[in-house]
C-alpha positions as CSV (number, residue, x, y, z in Angstrom):
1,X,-25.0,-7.2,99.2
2,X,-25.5,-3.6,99.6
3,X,-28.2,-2.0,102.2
4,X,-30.0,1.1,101.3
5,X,-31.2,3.8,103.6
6,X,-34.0,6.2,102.4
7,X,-33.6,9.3,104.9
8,X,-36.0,11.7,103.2
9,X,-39.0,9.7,101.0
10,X,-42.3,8.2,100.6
11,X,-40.8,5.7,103.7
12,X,-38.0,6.6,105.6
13,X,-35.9,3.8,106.9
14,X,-33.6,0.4,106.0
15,X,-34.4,-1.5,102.7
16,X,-32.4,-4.6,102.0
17,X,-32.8,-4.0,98.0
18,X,-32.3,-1.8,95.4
19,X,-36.0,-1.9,94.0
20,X,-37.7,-1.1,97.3
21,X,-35.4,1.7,97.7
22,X,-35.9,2.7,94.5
23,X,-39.5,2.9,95.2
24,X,-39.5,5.0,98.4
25,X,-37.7,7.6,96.3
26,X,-38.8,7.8,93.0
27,X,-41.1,11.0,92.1
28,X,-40.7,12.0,95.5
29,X,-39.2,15.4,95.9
30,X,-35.7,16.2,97.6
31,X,-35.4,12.4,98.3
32,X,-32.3,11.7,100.2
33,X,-30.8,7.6,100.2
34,X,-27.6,6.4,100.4
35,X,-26.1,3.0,100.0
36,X,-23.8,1.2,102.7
37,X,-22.0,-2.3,102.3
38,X,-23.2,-3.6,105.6
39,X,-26.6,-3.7,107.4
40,X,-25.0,-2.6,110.3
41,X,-23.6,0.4,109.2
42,X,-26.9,1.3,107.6
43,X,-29.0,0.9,110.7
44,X,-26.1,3.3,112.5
45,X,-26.1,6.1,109.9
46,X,-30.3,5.6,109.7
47,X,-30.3,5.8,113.8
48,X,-27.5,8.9,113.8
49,X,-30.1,10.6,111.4
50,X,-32.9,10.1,113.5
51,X,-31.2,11.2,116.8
52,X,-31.7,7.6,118.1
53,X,-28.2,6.7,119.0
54,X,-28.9,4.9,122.1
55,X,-27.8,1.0,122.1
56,X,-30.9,0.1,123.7
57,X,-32.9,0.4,120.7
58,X,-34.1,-2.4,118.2
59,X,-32.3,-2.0,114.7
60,X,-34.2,-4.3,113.8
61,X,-37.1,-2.0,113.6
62,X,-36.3,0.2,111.0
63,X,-35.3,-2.4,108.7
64,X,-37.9,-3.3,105.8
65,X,-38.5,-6.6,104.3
66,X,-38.8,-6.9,101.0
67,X,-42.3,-6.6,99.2
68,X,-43.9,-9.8,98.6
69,X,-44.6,-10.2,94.7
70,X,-48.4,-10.5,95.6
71,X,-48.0,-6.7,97.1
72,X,-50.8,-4.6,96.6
73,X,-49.3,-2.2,94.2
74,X,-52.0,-1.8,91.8
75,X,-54.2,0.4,94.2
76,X,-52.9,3.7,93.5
77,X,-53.8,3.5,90.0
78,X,-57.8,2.4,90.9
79,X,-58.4,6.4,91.1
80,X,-57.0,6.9,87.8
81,X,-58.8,4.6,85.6
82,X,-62.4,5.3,87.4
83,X,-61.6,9.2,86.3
84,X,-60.6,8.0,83.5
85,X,-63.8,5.5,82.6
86,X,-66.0,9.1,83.9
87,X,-64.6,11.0,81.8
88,X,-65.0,8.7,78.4
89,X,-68.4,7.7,80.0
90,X,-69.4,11.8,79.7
91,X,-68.0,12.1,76.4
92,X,-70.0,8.8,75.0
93,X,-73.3,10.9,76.4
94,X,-72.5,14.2,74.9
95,X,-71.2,11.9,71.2
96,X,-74.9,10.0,71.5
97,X,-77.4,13.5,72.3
98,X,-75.4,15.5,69.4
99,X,-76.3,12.8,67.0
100,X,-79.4,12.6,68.3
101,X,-80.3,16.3,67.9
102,X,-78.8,16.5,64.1
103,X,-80.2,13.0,62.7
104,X,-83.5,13.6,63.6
105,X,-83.3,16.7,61.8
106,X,-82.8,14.3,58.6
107,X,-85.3,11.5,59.3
C-alpha cells in the first residue's frame, strides 16, 4: 500500500489513498505530492518539509483518514446552481415582458 504526501495543495499533509490525494491536488496550482511505500517514511519526508523533525511530535497528526462516502462533497457546487437558477430565472422574466410587449400589439 502506498502513502501519499500532499506538500503544496488544497490540504497539506499524509493521505493513506490515492483518491484523497488526488483531491488535495487537483486544480490546485503548483501542487507538490509525492508517493512513499511506507507510512513511516511519509510522515518523515512530510515532518522534514515542515521543519518538525523533532521525535517528540505526534505523526499521527498529520495523517488523514480517508473520507467517509457520506462526505459532504456536494457543497461547493450549491453556489453554482443558485447562479445558475438566477440567471435562467432573469432570462424567463425578460422571455415573458418581450412577449408581453409585442403580442398585445396583435390582440
Amino acid at each position: 500500500m502506498a502513502w501519499y504526501v500532499v506538500y503544496r495543495g488544497k490540504e497539506p499533509g499524509v493521505y493513506a489513498t490515492w483518491p484523497i490525494c488526488h483531491a488535495q491536488v487537483s486544480g490546485f496550482a503548483n501542487c507538490c505530492y509525492k508517493s512513499f511505500a511506507t507510512k513511516e517514511e511519509a510522515v518523515a519526508s512530510y515532518l522534514e518539509y515542515r521543519g518538525c523533525e523533532d521525535d517528540a511530535m505526534d505523526a499521527k497528526v498529520f495523517v488523514k483518514p480517508p473520507c467517509s462516502a457520506s462526505g459532504n462533497q456536494s457543497s461547493p457546487k450549491i453556489p453554482w446552481l443558485l447562479a445558475i437558477a438566477l440567471v435562467q430565472s432573469f432570462l424567463l422574466m425578460v422571455l415573458v415582458f418581450f412577449i408581453a410587449k409585442h403580442c398585445c400589439r396583435c390582440l
